[in-house]
N, C-alpha and C positions, 0 to 999 in steps of 0.2 A: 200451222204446226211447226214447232221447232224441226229444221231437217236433222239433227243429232239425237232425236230419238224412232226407235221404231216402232211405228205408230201400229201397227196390225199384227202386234204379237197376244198372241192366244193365252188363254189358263195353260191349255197342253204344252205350249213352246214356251211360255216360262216355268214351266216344272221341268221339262227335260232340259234346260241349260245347267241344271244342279250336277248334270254330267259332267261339265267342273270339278267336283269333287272326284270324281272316279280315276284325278288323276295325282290325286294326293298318296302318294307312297313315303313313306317312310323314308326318310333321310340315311342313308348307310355311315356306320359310324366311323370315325376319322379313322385310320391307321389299319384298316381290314379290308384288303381287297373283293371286290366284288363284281361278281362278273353280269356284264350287261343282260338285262330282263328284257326278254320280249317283247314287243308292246302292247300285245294282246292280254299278254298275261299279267303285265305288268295289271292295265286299269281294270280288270277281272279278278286281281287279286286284293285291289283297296277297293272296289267300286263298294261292297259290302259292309267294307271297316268306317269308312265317309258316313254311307248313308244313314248307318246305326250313329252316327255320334249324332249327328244331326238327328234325327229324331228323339235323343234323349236330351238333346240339349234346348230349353225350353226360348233361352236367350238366341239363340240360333235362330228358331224357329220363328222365333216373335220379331226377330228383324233388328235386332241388336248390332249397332254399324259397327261398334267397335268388336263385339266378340266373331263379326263376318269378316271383317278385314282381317283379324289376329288369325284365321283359320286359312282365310284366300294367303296371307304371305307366309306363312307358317310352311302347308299344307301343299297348297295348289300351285304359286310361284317358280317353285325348284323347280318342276316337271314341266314348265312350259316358258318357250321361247318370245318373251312377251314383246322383246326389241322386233323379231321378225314380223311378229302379226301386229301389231302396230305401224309398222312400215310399210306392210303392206296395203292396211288401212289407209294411210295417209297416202300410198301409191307415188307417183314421177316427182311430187312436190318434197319427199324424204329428202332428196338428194339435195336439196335446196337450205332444207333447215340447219341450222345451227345446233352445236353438241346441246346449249341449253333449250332451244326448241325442242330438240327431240327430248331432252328429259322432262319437259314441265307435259309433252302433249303424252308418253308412257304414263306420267303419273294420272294427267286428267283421264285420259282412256282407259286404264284401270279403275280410278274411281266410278266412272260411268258405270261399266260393266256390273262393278258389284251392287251401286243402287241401284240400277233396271231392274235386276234380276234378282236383289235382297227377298223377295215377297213370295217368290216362289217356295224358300227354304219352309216356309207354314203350311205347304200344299204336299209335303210327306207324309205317307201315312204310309202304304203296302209296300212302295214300290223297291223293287229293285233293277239292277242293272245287268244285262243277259249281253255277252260278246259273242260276238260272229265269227268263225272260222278266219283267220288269216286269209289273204289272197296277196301273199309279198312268196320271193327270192332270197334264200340268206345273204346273198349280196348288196338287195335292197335298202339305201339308204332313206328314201323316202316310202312311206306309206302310210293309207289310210285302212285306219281301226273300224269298222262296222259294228254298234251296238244297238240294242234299244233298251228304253224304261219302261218295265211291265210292273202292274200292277193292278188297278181296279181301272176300269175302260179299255182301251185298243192301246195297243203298245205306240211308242213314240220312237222312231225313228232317230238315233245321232251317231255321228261318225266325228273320226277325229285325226286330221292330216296330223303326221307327225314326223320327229327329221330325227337318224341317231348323230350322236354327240357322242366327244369321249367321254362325256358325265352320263350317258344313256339316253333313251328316249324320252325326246320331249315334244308337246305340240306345240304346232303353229297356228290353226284353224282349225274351228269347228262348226259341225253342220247339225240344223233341227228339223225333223220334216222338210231336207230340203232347201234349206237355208243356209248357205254357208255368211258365217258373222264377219269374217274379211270383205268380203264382197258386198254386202249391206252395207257396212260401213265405209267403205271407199265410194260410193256412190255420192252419200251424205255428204263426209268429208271432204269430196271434189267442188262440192257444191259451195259448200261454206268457204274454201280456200278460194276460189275464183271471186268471190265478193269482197273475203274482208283480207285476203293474204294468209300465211299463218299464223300468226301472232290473235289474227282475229277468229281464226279454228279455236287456238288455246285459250280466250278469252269465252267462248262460246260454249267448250267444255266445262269451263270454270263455273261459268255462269249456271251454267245446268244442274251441275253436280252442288252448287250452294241453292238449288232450289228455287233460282231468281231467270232463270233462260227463259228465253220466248215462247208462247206458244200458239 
């Protein structure tokens, strides 16, 4: 099995990673100040606006790479710190890589992501997105969001580490039944990095994401 995919991901854990979308807010428009959103309320307050667009959007749902990508940068991007979870992903060897290493392996790790978990966007129908009470400090600069996706079966479990910024909050990881996606994926990627180096990590993404990686 390719170690750069995760192989024991369920119908349920790829439907709740749509949780992605819950953190699509709205862009604030240039010249208006705006004062920072909670982070609770913040994915509480799109998790509903996401999910509805996805559902009416048939190309979305049917697995449409370009109108998923146009939604993930559009949409999902702004609100999350992708150099951090990436870095983390890649773990001790970061500090090693090159400015262009680390940009081709963001680009492949994002690609990844979105076609792992493209297929899920077809498996909306009920559901929605229900947030958990806070358990942060207003001093808190780090915390994690507790949600789950309810809908038809047992609810689904996600959380979502997040950091504030002077642009607001953003995440860095996120977790599915218990699975945190940083930590899956450094595991993989340590793996692939000790055989082929980095270069052979970003090849290995490459490889994946054109459909042609090992398995």
């Amino acid at each position: 099995m390719n170690p750069i995919v995760v192989g024991r991901m369920t119908r349920r854990q790829g439907l709740a990673w749509l949780g992605w979308g819950a953190l699509a807010a709205a862009v604030p428009q240039a010249g208006w100040a705006q004062p920072i959103e909670a982070p609770d309320a913040l994915i509480e307050r799109v998790a509903g606006q996401v999910i509805d667009l996805v559902k009416a959007d048939a190309a979305l749902r049917g697995g449409d790479m370009g109108r998923i990508m146009e939604l993930v940068d559009t949409k999902l991007m702004p609100h999350v710190n992708f150099t951090r979870m990436t870095a983390s992903a890649v773990g001790r060897f970061w500090r090693q890589a090159t400015p262009e290493q680390r940009q081709r392996l963001q680009e492949e790790f994002k690609t990844l992501l979105v076609r792992t978990y493209a297929g899920a966007l077809g498996q909306l129908t009920d559901q929605t997105l229900a947030v958990r009470p806070l358990r942060a400090q207003p001093s808190d600069t780090e915390v994690v969001v507790r949600s789950e996706l309810r809908g038809r079966g047992d609810p689904v479990q996600i959380d979502y580490r997040m950091e504030k910024t002077a642009n607001g909050w953003k995440v860095f990881d996120i977790n599915v039944l218990g699975i945190w996606l940083v930590e899956t994926y450094r595991g993989q990627f340590t793996q692939e990095i000790n055989a082929r180096g980095i270069d052979g990590l970003i090849a290995a993404l490459a490889e994946r994401n054109r459909g042609t990686g090992r398995s």
